[in-house]
C-alpha positions as CSV (number, residue, x, y, z in Angstrom):
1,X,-102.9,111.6,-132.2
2,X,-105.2,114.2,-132.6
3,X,-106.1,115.9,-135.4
4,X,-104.0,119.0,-136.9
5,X,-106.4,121.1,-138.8
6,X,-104.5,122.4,-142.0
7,X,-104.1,126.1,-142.4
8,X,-106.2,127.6,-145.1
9,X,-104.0,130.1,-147.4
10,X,-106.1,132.4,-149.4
11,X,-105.6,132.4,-153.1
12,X,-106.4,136.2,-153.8
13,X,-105.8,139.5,-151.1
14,X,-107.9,142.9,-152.2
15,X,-106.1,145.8,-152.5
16,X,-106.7,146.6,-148.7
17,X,-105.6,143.4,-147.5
18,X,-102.2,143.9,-149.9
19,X,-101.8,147.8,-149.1
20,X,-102.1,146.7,-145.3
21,X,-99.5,144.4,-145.6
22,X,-96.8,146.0,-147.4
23,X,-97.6,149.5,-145.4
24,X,-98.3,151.3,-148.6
25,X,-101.3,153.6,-149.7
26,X,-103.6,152.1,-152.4
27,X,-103.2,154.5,-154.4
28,X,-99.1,153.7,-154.6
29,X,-100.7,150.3,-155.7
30,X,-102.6,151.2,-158.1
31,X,-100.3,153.8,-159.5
32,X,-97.3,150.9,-159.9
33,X,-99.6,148.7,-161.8
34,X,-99.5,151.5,-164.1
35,X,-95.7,152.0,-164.6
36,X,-95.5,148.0,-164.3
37,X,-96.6,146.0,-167.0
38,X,-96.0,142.6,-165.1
39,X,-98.1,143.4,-162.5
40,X,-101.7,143.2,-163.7
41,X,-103.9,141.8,-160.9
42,X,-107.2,139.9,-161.6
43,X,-110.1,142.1,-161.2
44,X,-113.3,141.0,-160.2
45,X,-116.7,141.5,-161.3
46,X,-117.3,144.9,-159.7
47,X,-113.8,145.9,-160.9
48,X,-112.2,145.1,-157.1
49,X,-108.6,143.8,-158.1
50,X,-107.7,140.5,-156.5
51,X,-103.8,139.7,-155.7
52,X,-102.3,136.7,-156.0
53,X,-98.9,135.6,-153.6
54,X,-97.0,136.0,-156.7
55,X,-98.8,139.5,-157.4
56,X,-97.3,140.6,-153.9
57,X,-93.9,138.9,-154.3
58,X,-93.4,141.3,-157.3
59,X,-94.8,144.4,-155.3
60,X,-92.7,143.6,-152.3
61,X,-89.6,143.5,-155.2
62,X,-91.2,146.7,-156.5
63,X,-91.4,148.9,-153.0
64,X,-87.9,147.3,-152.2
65,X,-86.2,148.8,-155.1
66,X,-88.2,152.2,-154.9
67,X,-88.5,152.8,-151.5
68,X,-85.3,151.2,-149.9
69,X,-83.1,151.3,-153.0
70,X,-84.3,154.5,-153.9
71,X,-84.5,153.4,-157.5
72,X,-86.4,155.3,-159.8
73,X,-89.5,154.1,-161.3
74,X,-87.6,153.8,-164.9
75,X,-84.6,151.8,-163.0
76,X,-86.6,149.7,-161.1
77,X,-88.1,148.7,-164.5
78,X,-85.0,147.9,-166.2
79,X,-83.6,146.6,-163.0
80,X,-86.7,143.7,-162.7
81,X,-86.6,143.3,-166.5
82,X,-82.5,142.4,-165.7
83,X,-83.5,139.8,-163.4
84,X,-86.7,138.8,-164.3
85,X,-87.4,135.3,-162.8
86,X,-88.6,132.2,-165.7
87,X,-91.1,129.8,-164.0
88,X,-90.4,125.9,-164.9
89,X,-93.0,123.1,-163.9
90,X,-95.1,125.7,-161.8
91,X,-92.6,125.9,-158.8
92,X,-89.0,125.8,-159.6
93,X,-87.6,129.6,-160.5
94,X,-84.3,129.9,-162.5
95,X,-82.8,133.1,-162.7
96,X,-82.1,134.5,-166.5
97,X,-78.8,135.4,-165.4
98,X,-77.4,132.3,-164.4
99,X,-73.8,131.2,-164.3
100,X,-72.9,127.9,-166.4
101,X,-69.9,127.4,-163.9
102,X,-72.4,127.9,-160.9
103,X,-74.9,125.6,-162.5
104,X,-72.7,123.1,-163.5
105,X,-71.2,123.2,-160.1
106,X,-75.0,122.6,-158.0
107,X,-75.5,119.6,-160.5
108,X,-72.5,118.0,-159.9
109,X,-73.6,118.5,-156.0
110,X,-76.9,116.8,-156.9
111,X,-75.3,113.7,-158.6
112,X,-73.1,113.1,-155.7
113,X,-75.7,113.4,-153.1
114,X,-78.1,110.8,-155.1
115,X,-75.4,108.5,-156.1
116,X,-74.9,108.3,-152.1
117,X,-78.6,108.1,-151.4
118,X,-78.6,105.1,-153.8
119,X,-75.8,103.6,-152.0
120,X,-77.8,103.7,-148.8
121,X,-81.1,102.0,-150.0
């Protein structure tokens, strides 16, 4: 079998790379990280800002409300603060506005499925 080489995933994107992606100016970027206190980029030595995937996750949930929503900057704020994501054990996200019913019901559906898988081994 030969061997796969593992793609490399880079840890921080300049504001070029980012801007690039997303099809924005770097100026919207840098103007957002004003009006949003959540996003706040590493900055390196020189003062270049370095974004992480989860720096662009929030801008993509930033340009989606602005620019295809057509939220306003103030709404967009209040709209991300309304379902701001809490992050448990580094990769599991839990939304703050969670149903007890609905949560109830995907635990139930996680007992069952192990109680099978025990059943099997």
């Amino acid at each position: 079998m030969p061997y796969k080489e593992k793609e490399i995933e880079k840890l921080y994107y300049s504001i070029g790379e980012v801007a690039s992606m997303l099809d924005v100016n770097k100026s919207l970027l840098r103007f957002w990280e004003t009006e949003f206190t959540n996003l706040r980029p590493k900055k390196a030595s020189k003062g270049n800002r370095l974004y992480t995937k989860q720096d662009i996750d929030y801008i993509k949930k930033i340009k989606s409300l602005v620019k295809d929503k057509g939220f306003t900057i103030e709404g967009a704020r209040k709209q991300l603060k309304e379902k701001q994501d809490i992050i448990i054990n580094n990769n599991i996200y839990v939304k703050n506005d969670f149903d007890k019913n609905e949560v109830s019901k995907k635990l139930n559906e996680i007992k069952f499925f192990l109680s099978e898988l025990a059943k099997k081994i």
